[in-house]
C-alpha positions as CSV (number, residue, x, y, z in Angstrom):
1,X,0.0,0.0,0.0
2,X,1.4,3.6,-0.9
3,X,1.8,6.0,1.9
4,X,0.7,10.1,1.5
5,X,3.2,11.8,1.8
6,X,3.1,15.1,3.1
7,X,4.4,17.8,1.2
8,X,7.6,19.9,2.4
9,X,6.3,23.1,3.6
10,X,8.9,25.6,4.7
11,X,9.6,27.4,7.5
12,X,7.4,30.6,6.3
13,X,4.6,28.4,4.7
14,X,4.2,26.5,8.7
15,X,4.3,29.4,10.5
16,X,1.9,31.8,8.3
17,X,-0.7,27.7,8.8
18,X,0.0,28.2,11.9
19,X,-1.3,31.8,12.7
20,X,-4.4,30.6,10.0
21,X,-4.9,28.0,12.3
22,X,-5.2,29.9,15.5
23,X,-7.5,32.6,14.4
24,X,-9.9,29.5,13.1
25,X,-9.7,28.0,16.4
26,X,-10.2,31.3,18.2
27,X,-13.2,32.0,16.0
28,X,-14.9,28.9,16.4
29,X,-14.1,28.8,20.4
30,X,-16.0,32.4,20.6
31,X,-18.6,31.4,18.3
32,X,-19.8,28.4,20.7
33,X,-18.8,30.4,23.7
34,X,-21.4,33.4,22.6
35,X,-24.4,30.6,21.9
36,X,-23.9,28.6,25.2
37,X,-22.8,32.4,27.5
38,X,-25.6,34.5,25.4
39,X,-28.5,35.7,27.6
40,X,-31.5,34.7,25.6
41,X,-34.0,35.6,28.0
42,X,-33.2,39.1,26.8
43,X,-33.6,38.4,23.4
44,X,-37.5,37.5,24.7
45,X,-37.9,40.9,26.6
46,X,-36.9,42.5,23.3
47,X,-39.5,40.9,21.4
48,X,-41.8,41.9,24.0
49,X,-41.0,45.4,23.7
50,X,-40.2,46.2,20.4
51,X,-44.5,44.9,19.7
52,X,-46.0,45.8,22.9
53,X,-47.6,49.1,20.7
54,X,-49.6,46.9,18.8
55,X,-50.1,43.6,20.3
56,X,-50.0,42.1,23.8
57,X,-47.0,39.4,23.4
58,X,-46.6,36.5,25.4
59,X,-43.4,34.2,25.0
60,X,-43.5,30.9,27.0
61,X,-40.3,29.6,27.0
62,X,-37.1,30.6,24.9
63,X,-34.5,28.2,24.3
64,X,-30.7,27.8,22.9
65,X,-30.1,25.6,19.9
66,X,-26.9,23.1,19.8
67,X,-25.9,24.9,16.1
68,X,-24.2,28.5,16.9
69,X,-26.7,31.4,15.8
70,X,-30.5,29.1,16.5
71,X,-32.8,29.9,19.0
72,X,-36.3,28.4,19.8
73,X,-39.5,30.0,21.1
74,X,-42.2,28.4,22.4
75,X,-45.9,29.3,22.8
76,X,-45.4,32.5,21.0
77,X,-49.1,34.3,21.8
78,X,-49.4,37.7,19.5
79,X,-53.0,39.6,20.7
80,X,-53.9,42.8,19.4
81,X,-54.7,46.0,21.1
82,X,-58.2,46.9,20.0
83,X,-58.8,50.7,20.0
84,X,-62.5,50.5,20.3
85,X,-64.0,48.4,23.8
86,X,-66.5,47.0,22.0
87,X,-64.2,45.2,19.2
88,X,-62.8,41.6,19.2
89,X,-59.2,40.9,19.7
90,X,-57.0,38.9,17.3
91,X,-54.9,36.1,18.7
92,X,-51.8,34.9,16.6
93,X,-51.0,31.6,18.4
94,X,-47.4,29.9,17.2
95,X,-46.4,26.5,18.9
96,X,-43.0,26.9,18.4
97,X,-40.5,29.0,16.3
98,X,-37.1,28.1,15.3
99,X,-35.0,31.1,14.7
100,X,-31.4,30.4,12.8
101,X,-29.0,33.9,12.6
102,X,-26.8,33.5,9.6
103,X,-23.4,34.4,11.1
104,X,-21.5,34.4,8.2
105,X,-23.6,37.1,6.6
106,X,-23.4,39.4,9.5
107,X,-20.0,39.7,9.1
108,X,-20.9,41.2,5.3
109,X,-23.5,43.7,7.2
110,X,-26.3,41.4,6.4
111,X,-29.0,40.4,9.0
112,X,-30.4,37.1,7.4
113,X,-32.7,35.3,9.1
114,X,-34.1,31.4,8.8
115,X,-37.6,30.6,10.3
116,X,-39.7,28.1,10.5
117,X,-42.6,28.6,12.5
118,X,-45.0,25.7,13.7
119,X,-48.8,26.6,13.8
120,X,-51.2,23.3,14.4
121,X,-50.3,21.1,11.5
122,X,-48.9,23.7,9.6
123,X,-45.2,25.6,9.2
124,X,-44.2,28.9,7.8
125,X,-40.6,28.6,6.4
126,X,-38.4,30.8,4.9
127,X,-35.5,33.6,5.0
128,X,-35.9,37.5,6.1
129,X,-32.9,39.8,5.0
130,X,-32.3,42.8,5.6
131,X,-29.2,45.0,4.6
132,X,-28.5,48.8,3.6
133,X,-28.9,48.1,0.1
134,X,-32.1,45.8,-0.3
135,X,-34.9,44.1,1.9
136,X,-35.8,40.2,0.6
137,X,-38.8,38.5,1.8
138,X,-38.8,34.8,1.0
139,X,-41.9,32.8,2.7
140,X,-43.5,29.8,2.1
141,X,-46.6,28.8,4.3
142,X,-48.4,25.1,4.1
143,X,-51.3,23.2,5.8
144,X,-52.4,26.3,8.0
145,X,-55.5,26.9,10.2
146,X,-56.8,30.0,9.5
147,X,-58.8,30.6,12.5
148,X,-54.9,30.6,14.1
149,X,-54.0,33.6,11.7
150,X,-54.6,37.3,11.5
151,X,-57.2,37.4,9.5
152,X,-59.1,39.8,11.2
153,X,-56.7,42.3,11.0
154,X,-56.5,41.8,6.8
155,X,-60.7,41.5,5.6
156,X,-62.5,42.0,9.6
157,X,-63.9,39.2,10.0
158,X,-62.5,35.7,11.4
159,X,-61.9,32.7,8.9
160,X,-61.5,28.9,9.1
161,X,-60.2,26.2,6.9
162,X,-56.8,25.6,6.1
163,X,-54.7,27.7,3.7
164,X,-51.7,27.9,1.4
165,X,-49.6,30.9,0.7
166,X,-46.3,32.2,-0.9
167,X,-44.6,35.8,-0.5
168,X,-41.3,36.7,-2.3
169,X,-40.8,40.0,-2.2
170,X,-37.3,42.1,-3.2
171,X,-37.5,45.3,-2.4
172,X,-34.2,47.9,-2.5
173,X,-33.1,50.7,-0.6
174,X,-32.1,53.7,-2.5
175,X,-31.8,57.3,-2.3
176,X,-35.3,58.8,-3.1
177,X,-36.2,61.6,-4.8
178,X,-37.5,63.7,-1.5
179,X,-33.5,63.2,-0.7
180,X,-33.5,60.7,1.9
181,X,-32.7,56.6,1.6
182,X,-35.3,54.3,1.9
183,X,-37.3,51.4,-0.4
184,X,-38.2,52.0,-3.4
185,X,-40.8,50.5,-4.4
186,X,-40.6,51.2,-8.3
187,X,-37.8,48.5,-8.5
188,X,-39.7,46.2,-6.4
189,X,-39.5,42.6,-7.6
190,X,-41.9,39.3,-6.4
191,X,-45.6,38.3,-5.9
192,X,-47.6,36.4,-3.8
193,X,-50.2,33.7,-4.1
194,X,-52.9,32.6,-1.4
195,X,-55.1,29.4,-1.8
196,X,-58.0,28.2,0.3
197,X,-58.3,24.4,-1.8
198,X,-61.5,23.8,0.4
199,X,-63.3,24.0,3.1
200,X,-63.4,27.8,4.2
201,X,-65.5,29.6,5.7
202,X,-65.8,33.7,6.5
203,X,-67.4,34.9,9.7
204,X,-68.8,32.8,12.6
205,X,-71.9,33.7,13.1
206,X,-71.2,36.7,16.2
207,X,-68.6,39.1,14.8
208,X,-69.6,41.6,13.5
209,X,-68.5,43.5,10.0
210,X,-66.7,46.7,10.8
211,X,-65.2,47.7,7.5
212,X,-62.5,50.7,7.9
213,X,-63.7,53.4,5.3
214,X,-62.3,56.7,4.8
215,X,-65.4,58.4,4.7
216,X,-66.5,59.8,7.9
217,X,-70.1,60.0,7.2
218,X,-70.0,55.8,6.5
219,X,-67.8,55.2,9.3
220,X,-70.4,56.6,11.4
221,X,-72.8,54.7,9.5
222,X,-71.3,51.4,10.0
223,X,-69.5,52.2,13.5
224,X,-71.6,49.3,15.6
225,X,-70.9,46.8,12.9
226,X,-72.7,45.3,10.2
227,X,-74.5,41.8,11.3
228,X,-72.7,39.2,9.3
229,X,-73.5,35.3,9.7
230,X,-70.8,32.5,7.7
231,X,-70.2,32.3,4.2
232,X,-69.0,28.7,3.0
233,X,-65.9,29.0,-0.1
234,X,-65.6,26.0,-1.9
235,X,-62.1,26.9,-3.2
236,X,-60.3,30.1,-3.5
237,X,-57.3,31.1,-5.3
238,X,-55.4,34.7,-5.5
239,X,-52.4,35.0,-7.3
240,X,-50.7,38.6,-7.5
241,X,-47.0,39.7,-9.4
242,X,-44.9,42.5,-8.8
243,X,-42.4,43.7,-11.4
244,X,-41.8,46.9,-14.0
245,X,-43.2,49.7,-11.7
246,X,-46.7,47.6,-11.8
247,X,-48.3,45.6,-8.6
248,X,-51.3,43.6,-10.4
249,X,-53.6,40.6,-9.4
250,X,-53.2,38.1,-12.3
251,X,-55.6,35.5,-10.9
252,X,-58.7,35.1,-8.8
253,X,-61.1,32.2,-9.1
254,X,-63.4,32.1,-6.1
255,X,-65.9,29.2,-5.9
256,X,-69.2,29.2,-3.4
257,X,-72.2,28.2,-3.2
258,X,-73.2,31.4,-1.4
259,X,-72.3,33.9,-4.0
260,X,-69.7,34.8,-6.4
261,X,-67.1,37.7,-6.3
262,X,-64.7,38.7,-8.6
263,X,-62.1,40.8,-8.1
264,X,-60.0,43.0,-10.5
265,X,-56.8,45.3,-9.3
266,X,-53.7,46.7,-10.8
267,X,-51.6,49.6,-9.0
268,X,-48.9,51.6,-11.0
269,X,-46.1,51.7,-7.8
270,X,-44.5,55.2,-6.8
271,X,-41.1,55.3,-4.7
272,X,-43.6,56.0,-1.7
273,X,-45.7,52.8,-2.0
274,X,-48.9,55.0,-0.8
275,X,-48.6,57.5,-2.9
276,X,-49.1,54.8,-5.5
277,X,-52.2,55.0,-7.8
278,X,-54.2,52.1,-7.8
279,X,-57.6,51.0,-9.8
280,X,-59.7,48.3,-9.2
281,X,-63.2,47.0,-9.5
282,X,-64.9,44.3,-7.1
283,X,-68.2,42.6,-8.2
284,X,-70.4,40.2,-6.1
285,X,-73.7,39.3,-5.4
286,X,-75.6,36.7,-2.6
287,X,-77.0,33.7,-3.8
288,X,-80.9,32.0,-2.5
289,X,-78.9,29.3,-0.7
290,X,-77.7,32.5,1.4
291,X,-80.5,34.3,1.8
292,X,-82.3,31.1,3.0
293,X,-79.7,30.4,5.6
294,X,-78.1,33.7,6.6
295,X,-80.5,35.8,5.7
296,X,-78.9,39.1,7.7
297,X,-75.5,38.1,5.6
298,X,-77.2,38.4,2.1
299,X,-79.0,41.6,3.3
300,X,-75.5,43.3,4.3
301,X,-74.1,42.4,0.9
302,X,-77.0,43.8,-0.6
303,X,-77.1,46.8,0.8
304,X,-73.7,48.3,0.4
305,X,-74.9,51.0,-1.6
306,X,-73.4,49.4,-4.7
307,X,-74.9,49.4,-7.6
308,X,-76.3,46.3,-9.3
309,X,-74.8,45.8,-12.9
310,X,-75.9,44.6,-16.1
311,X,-74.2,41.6,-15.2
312,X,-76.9,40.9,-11.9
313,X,-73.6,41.9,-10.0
314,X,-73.2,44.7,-7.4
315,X,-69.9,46.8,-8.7
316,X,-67.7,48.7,-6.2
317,X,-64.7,50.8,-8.5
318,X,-61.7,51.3,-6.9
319,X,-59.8,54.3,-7.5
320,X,-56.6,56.9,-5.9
321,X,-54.0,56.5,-4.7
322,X,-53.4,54.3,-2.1
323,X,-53.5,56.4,1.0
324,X,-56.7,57.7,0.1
325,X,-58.3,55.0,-2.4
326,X,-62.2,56.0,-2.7
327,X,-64.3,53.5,-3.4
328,X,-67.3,54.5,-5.7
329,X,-70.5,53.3,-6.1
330,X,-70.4,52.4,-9.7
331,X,-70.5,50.3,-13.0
332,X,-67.3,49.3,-13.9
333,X,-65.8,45.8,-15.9
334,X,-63.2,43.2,-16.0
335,X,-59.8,44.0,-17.9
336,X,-59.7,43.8,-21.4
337,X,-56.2,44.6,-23.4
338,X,-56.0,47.8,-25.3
339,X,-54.3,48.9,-28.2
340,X,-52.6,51.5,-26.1
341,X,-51.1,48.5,-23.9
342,X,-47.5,48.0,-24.1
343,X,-46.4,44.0,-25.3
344,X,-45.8,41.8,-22.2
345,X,-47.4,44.9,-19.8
346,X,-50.5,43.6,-17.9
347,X,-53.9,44.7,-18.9
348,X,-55.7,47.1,-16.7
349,X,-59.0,46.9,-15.3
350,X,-61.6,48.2,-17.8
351,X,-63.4,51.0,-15.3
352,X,-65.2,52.8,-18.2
353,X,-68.9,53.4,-16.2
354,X,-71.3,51.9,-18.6
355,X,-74.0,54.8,-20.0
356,X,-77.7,53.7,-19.4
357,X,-78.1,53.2,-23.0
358,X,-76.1,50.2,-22.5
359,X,-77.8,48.9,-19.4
360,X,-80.0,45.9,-20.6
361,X,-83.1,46.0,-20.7
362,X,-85.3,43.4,-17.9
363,X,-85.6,39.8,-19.1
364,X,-89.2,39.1,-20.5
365,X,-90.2,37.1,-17.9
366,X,-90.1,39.3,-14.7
367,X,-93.2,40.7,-15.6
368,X,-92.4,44.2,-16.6
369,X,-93.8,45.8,-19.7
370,X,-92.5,48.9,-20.9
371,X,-95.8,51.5,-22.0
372,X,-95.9,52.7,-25.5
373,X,-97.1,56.1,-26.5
374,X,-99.2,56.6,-30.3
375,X,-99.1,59.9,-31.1
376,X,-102.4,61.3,-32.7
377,X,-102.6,62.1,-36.1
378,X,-102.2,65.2,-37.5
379,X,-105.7,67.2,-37.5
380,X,-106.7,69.7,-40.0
381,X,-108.1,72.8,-39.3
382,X,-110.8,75.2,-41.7
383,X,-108.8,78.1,-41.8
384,X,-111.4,79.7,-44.9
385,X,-112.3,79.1,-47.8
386,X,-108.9,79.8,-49.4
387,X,-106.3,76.9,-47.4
388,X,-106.8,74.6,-44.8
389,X,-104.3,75.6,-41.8
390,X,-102.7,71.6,-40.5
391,X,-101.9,71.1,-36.6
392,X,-98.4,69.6,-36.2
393,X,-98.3,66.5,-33.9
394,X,-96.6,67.8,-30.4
395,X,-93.1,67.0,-30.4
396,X,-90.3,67.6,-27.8
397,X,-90.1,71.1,-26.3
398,X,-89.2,74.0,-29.0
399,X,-90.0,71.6,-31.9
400,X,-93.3,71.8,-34.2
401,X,-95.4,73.7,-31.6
402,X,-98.8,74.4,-32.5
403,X,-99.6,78.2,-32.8
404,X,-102.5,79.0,-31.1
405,X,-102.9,82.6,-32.7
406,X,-103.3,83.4,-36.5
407,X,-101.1,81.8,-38.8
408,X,-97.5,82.8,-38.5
409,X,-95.7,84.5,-41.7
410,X,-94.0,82.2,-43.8
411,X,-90.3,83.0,-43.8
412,X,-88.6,85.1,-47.0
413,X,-88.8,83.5,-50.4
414,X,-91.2,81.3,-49.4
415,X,-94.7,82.1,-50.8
416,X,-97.7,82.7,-48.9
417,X,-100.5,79.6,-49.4
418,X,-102.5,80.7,-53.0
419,X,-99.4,82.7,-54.4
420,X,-97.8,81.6,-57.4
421,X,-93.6,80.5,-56.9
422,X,-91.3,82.9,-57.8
423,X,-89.1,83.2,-61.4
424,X,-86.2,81.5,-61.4
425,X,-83.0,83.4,-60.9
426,X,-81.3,84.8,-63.8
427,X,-77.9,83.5,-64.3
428,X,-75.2,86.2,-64.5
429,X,-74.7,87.6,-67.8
430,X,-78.2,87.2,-69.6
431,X,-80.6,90.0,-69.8
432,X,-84.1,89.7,-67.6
């Protein structure tokens, strides 16, 4: 059998190993020495403080991982702060979070961050990074209970069933043009997607709807809440991109036996992501399995103040910019490609309110029958012996009214009844 043979190293070459070798050691003996010596019950007091404005946090135990730079929490209990003593709280309950600090990347200046959070039979995994030059967002979330989520907080009203969802988002810093760093948004790259593949439901039957509306006068309106029972969603799929200055829902297919909604969006991103202008158009309508079983549920989507479309759809356009989006009380359609569109751009939502010439007309069988009007026929009038005077039919104001005096002159070069035409004109150069 050969033996290796080590090659002859000099006395430079073993001494500058040598030094490499010690600093490795050293670096690896601190390493382990800062995850065994580090004081993570701090790191949970930090937690606790840095979202104590918005939610009540509760951290059950914290605990130190075997792999330098891991952590674990356990019973992680998020609750938010309502404003109002009459609303609900939101509880965001998380068995157990594993927390891995990329070491290596802080020594570029680079907080990256590995999760991978446990909620029922579910996990959220995925990476958080955050550095001067960029933010990247990278989650992946499978199998979870959404009665265990914030949902709440996102559409106001609880949900069940178990959900899917995906969020990549890359979003740099740079120096704006109001002179100060910060995210840009215009150069933000990603998208998300959120499936429901069955089995969800919206409401429970005892919270109430309190949508969050700009409007004063309808915030008043709907300030106790807006009875809401359960809708059932047989599937329900969302599926939005971000790229090219443009944030824009390519997909939504909703299934239920309790209605149908269908939603439209595109927003054209500024630097400032509120200051960006969105448009949008959400249709929807009840169904008679609802009103038969939640009959307050179909009345509050009935009675939105939305208009009911040609399409048997209440319409609600969106429009503004983001901060201030209004939402209007009007027709508006699905996208449809324009010649104006750029190739490979998205299409926009087609928010062109419909004129009531367009509107169709009711289906023959509701019962409705549209009067007709005859006019009369024109009646003659003995004006003498000489002509006979004829009564126009009434028309629309200022056209053909009847005189009700003598008989108006007839206008210049037209002759009076029983005169004989005029000569014809003589054409220039002939005697009369």
């Amino acid at each position: 059998m050969a033996r290796f043979r080590t090659p002859q190293i000099g006395p430079r070459a073993r001494k500058a190993l040598r030094i490499v070798g010690f600093i490795v050691l050293g670096l690896v003996t601190f390493i382990f020495a800062l995850q065994w010596t580090f004081p993570f019950h701090r790191v949970k007091d930090k937690i606790v403080e840095v979202l104590s404005a918005k939610y009540e946090v509760e951290i059950g135990e914290v605990e130190r991982g075997l792999i330098p730079g891991r952590m674990y929490l356990k019973a992680l209990t998020l609750r938010t702060r309502p404003k109002n003593p009459e609303d609900i709280a939101t509880t965001f309950y998380v068995e157990r979070l594993e927390v891995d600090v990329g070491l290596f990347a802080l020594l570029r200046g680079v907080a990256s961050v590995d999760i991978d959070a446990k909620i029922g039979p579910g996990h959220i995994t995925g990476n958080i990074s955050l550095s001067k030059g960029e933010t990247q967002i990278h989650l992946d979330g499978d199998n979870l209970p959404s009665e265990r989520l914030p949902m709440r907080e996102a559409i106001g009203l609880p949900m069940s069933g178990k959900v899917d969802f995906k969020f990549d988002l890359d979003l740099p810093n740079q120096k704006l043009k109001s002179g100060r760093a910060g995210p840009n948004w215009q150069k933000a790259v990603g998208g998300a997607t959120f499936e429901c593949a069955a089995g969800c439901t919206f409401g429970d039957g005892k919270t109430k709807l309190k949508p969050k509306l700009k409007n004063n006068r309808n915030q008043a309106f709907a300030a106790d809440g807006i009875e809401f029972g359960k809708v059932n969603i047989t599937s329900l799929l969302a599926k939005i991109e971000i790229g090219k200055g443009q944030l824009t829902v390519k997909r939504f297919e909703s299934k239920s036996d309790d209605g149908e909604l269908h939603v439209q969006f595109a927003m054209t991103l500024a630097q400032d992501i509120n200051e960006s202008m969105a448009t949008g158009c959400l249709r929807f309508t009840g169904s008679q399995a609802l009103l038969k079983r939640e009959a307050k549920t179909f009345a509050a989507i009935s009675t939105t103040g939305a208009p009911l479309g040609p399409d048997n759809l209440y319409h609600i356009k969106l429009d503004g910019k983001v901060k201030e989006m209004k939402r209007l009380g009007q027709i508006c359609g699905p996208g449809l490609p324009t010649d104006d569109d750029a190739p490979g751009q998205p299409s926009r939502p087609n928010l062109t309110i419909q004129p009531e010439s367009e509107v169709r007309p009711p289906p023959a069988d509701t019962g409705i029958t549209t009067p007709t009007f005859n006019p009369p026929p024109p009646v003659a009038i003995d004006a003498g012996a000489d002509a006979a005077v004829t009564v126009p039919t009434p028309g629309p104001e200022g056209e053909n009214s009847p005189n009700t005096g003598s008989a108006s002159p007839p206008p210049p070069g037209v002759p009076a009844a029983g005169e004989p035409p005029p000569p014809p004109p003589t054409p220039p150069g002939e005697d009369r």
